[in-house]
C-alpha positions in Angstrom: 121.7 144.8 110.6 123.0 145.6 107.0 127.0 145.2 106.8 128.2 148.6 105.3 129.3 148.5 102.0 133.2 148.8 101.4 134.4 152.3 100.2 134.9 153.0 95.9 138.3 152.6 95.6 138.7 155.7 92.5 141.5 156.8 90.6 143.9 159.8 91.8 143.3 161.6 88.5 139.3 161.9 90.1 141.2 163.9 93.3 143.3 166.6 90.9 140.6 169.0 91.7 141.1 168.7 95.4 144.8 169.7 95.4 144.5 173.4 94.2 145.2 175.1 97.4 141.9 176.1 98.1 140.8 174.2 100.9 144.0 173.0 103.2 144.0 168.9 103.1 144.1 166.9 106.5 146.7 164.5 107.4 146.9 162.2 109.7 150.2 160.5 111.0 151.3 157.8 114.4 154.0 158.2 116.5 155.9 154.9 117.2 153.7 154.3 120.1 150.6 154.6 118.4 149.9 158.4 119.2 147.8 159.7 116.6 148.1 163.4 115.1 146.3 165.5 113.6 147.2 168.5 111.5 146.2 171.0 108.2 149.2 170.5 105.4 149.1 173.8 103.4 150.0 171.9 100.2 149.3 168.5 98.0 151.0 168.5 94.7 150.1 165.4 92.2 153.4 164.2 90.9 152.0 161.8 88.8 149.2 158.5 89.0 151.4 156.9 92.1 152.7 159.6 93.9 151.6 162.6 95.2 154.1 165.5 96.8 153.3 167.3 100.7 155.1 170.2 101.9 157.6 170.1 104.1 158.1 173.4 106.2 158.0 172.7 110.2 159.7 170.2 111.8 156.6 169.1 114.2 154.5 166.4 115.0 153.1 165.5 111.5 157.4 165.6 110.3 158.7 163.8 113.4 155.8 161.0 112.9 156.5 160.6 109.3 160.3 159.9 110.3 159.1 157.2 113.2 156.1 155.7 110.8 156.0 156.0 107.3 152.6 155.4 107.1 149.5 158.2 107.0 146.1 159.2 105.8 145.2 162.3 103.7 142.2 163.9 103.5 141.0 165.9 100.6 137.6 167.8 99.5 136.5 168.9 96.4 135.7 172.2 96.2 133.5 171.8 93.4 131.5 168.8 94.7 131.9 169.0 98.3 133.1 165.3 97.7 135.7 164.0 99.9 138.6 161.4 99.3 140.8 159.9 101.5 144.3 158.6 100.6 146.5 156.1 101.9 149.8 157.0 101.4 153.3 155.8 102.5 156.1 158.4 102.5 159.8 157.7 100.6 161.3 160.7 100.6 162.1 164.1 100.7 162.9 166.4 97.8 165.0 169.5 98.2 165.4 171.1 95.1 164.4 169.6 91.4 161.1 170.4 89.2 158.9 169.0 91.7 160.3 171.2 94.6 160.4 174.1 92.5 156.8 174.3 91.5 155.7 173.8 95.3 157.8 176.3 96.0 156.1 178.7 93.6 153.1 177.6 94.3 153.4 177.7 98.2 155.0 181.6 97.5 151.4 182.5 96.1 149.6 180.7 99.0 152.1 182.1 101.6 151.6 185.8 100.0 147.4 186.0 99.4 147.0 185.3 103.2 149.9 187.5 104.6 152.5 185.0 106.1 154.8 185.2 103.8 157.7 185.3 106.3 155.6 181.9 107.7 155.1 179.6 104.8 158.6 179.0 103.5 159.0 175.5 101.6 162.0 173.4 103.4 161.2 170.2 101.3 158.5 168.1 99.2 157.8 165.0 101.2 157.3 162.7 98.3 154.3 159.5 99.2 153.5 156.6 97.6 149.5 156.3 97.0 148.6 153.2 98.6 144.7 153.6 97.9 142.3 156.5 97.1 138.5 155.9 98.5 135.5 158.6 97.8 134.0 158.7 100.9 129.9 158.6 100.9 128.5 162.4 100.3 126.3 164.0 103.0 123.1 165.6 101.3 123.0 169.0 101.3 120.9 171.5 102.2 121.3 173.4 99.3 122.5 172.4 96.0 125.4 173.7 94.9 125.9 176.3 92.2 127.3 174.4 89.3 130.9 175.4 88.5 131.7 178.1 85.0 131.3 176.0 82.0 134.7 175.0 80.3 135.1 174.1 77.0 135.8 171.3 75.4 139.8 170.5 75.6 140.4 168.2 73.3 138.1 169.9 70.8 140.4 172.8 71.3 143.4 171.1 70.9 142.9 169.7 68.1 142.2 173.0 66.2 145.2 174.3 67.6 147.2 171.2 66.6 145.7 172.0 62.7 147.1 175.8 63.2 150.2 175.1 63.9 150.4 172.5 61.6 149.6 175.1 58.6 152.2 177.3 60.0 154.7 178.0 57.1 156.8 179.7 59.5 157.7 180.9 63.1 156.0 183.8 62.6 152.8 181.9 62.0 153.4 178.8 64.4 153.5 181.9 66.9 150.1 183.3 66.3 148.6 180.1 65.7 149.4 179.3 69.3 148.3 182.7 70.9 145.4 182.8 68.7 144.6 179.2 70.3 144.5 180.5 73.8 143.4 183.9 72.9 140.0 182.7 70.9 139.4 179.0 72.1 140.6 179.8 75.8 140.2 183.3 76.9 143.5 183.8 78.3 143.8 186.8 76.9 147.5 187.5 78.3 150.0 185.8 77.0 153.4 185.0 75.4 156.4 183.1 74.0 160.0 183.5 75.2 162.9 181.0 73.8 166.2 179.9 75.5 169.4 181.2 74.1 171.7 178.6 75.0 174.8 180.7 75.0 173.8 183.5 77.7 170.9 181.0 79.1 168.5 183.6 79.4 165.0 183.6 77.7 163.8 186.1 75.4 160.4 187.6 74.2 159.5 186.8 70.6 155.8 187.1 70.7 152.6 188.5 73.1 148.8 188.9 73.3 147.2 191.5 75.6 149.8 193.9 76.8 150.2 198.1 76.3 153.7 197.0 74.6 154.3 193.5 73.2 158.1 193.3 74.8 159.7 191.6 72.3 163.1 191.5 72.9 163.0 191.4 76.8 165.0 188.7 78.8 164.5 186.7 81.8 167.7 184.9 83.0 166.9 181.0 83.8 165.4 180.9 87.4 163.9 184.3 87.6 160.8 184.4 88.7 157.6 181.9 86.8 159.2 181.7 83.7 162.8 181.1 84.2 161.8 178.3 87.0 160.2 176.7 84.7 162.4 176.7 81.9 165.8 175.5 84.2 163.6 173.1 86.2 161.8 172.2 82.9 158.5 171.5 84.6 154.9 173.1 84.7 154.8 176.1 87.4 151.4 177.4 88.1 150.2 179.7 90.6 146.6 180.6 91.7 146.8 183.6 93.7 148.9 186.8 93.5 152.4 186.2 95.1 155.3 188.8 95.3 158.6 186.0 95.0 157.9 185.8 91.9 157.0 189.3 90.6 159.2 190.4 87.3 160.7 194.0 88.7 163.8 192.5 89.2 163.8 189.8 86.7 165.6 192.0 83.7 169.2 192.7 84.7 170.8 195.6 82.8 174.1 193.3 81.1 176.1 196.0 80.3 176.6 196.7 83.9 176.3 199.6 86.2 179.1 201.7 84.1 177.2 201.6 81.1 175.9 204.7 80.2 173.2 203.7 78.1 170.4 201.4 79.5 169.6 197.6 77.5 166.7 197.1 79.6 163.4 195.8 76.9 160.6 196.3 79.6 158.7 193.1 80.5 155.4 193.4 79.6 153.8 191.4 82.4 150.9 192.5 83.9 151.4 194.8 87.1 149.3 192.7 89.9 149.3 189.0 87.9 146.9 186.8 90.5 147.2 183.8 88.2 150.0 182.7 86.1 151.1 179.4 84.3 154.3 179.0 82.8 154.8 175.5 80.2 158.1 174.6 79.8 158.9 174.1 75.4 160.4 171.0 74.7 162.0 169.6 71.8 164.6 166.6 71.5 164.7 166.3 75.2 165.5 170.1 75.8 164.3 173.0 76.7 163.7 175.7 73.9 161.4 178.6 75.1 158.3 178.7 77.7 154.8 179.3 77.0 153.3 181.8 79.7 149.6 183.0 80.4 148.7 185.1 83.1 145.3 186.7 84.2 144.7 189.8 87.2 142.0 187.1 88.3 142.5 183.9 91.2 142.1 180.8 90.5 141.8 180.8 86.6 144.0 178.2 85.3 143.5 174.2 86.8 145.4 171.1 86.3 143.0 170.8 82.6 144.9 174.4 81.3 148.1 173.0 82.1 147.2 169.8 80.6 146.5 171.1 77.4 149.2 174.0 77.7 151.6 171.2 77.8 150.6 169.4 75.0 150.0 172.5 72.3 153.5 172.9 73.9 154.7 170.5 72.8 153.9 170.8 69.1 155.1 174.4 69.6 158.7 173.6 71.0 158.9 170.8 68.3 158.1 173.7 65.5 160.1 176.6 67.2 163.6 174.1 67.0 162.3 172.8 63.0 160.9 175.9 61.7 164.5 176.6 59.9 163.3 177.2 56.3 165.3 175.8 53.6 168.7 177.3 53.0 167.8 177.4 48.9 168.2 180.3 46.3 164.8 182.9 46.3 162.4 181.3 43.9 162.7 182.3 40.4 162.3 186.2 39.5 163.5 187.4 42.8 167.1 189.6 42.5 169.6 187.6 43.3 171.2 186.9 47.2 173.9 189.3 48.2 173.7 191.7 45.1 175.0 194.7 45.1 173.0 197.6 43.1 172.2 200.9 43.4 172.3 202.7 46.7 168.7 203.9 47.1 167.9 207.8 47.2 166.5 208.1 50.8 164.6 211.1 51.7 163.9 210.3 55.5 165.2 211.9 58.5 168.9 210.3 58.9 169.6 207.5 61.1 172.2 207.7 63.6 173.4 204.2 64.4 175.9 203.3 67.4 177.0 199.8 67.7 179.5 198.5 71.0 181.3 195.9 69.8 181.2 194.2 73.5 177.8 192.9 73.3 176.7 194.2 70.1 174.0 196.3 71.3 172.5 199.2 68.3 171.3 202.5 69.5 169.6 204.6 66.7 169.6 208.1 67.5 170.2 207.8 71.2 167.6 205.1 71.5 168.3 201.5 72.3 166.7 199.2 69.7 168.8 195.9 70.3 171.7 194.0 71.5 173.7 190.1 71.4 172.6 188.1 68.5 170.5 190.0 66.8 172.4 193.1 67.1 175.5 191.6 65.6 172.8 190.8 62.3 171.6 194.4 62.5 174.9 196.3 62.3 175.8 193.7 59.4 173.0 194.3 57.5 173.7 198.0 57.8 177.6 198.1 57.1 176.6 196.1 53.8 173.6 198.3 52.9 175.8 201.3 52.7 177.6 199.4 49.9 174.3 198.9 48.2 173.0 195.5 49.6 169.8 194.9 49.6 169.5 191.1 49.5 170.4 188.2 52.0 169.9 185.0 52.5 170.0 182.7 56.2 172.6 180.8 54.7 175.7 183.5 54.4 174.2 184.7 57.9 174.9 181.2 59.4 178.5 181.2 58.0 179.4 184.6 58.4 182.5 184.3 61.0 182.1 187.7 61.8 178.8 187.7 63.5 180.3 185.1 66.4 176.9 183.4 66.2 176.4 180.5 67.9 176.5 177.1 66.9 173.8 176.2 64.4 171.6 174.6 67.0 170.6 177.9 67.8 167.8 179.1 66.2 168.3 181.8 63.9 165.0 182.2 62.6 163.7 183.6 66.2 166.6 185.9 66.0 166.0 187.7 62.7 161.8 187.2 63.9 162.8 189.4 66.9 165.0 191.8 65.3 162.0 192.3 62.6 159.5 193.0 64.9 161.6 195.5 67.6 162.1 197.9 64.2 159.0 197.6 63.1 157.7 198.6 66.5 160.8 200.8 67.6 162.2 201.7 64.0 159.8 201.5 60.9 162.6 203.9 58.6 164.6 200.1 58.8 162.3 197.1 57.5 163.1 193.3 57.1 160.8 191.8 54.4 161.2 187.8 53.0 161.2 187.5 49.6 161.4 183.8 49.7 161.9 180.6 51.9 165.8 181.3 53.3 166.4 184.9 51.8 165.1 188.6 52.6 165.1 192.1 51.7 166.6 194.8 54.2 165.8 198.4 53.8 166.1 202.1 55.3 164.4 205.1 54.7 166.1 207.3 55.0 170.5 208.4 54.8 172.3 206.1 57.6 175.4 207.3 59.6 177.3 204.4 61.1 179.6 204.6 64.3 181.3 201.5 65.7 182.3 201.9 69.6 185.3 199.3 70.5 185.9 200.2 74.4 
């Protein structure tokens, strides 16, 4: 009789495929008295090459074992192979709140709401397990071969031409499109868009988008709302597979001026209505948090542990070029008029503009319409109080040191800022333009006669 051969021990990267959700995992836990159990666990999360991450959310058999005997066996299929693993693990601990319980939690929300229970799956904890050993266990022939799984392309090949876009970005304007035209052409994810962290008000903004009926730049997601603002306060990957409604957007935008405001702030998200996939990347730069990179699609199952992979690393370069891309702070090249002159008004023969600016949170309505507000509002109604006198010409530089504008410290980026406020008037008000004229200085303009009002209650 031929002794069996011992089982492959394999890598835990070779189980990633396994732990998408799609076909529950099987764990097996002892009581102290050497009663075994049996049960489905609705989630596996890889935390990284050591440790993987079960949900917690009954205290029953499998949870009371765990307590008694730390000890248990996992397994997994692969739902692309019909290859199945089994681990060894050895639980340590459980995780309440953090990046790691987050993402479950978002994950386990899209489970929880594509079957129905969503008053049934609630996350209580993430169980974390050290991976003792990882065996592929010997494949059963089939009876019919399996239909081979959509071709992907070739990541690495991909990221490097989106590593050489960015890197000929001369500007945030460009590093923006370089990445969306990176997912948009090399991935198909044709829905998509960049939001960056103001650090005073800690809420993200929209400064660019691919796919949408209105691009929404401008609109704000406070940190924690929904997708993107888990991922950008827990500063971790969250990606969901199926269609989930904790973390829709209707509620995500908050109107700031509060209820007695009698004029609404509110950008409208551009999110796709019914989102069945979504991956949100957390932008880093010097350790912190600077914006999110988001993709969504109204299809299951479209983006795997490869998209965030590479989401993550184009990130990366992105957050690095969003927190640089300050351009240099000297004069207009040679030729251009000079910074902050003052000539003659221009004759404007458009329809007049009636501006209102409210000094509490420096939001600009022109003609009744809201356009923008905080930051880039305060810019706005400068730029306008100093056209009237003539100005045409500014540079970054007296922007950043102008007291009156209460901007905030020069960590925050003030090229998105004056990015954002050029593209809401080019969408919302072409008669008022922002053109460079060189690196670190700009043109502003109107079309037509301007009439200012300044509202201090």
């Amino acid at each position: 009789m031929t002794a069996a051969l011992p089982l492959p021990a394999v890598d835990l990267a070779e189980v990633r495929p396994c732990l998408e959700g799609a076909i529950p995992a099987i764990m097996a836990t002892c009581a102290a008295d050497g009663t075994p159990n049996v049960a489905y666990i609705s989630q596996v999360h890889c935390v990284d090459e050591g440790h993987v991450a079960l949900s917690f959310q009954f205290f029953n058999k499998t949870r009371q074992n765990l307590l008694a005997n730390p000890r248990s066996t996992l397994l997994v299929l692969n739902p692309l192979n019909a290859v199945f693993y089994r681990l060894h693990l050895r639980y340590l601990r459980t995780e309440e709140s953090g990046p790691v319980f987050e993402s479950m939690k978002a994950q386990l929300a899209g489970i929880a709401s594509h079957t129905g229970m969503a008053d049934v799956f609630r996350l209580r904890g993430s169980d974390i397990h050290e991976v003792i050993e990882v065996e592929r266990l010997p494949q059963e022939p089939l009876p019919e071969a399996l239909p081979p799984p959509p071709p992907k392309p070739n990541f690495l090949a991909v990221l490097r031409r989106g590593s050489a876009r960015l890197s000929a970005a001369c500007n945030l304007a460009e590093a923006l499109d370089a990445a969306l035209d990176t997912l948009a052409q090399d991935l198909d994810m044709r829905h998509a868009m960049v939001l960056i962290l103001d650090s005073t008000t800690q809420r993200l903004y929209t400064v660019a988008s691919r796919g949408y009926l209105t691009s929404g730049v401008g609109s704000e997601i406070a940190l924690g709302d929904g997708v993107i603002g888990v991922a950008a306060r827990e500063c971790t990957p969250v990606r969901i597979m199926h269609m989930t409604s904790a973390y829709l957007y209707s509620r995500a935008m908050r109107n700031s001026l509060g209820d007695a405001q009698p004029h609404n702030t509110d950008i409208p998200y551009p999110g796709l209505p019914e989102p069945h996939s979504q991956l949100a990347v957390p932008l880093r730069s010097a350790g912190r948090v600077v914006g999110v990179l988001f993709v969504e699609s109204p299809l299951d199952m479209q983006f795997s542990f490869e998209e965030e992979d590479l989401l993550v690393a184009l990130g990366g370069q992105l957050g690095a070029a969003i927190d640089l891309m300050h351009e240099a702070e000297s004069p207009c090249t040679e030729g251009d008029e000079e910074p902050g002159a003052v000539g003659t008004p221009r004759v404007a023969a458009g329809p007049v503009l009636r501006v209102r600016h409210y000094r509490s949170n420096d939001s600009v309505f022109i003609n009744n319409a809201y356009l923008i507000k905080g930051v880039a509002g305060a810019i706005l109604w400068k730029l306008l109080r100093d056209g009237q006198q003539g100005r045409r010409e500014f540079t970054n530089r007296e922007l950043r040191l102008d007291s009156s504008l209460r901007l905030p410290d020069v960590s925050d980026n003030l090229e998105a800022r004056l990015l954002l406020l050029q593209r809401r008037l080019a969408e919302q008000c072409p008669s008022l333009s922002i053109r460079k004229t060189g690196r670190g200085c700009f043109r502003f303009e109107a079309d037509g006669p301007v009439e200012l009002e300044d509202i201090t209650a």
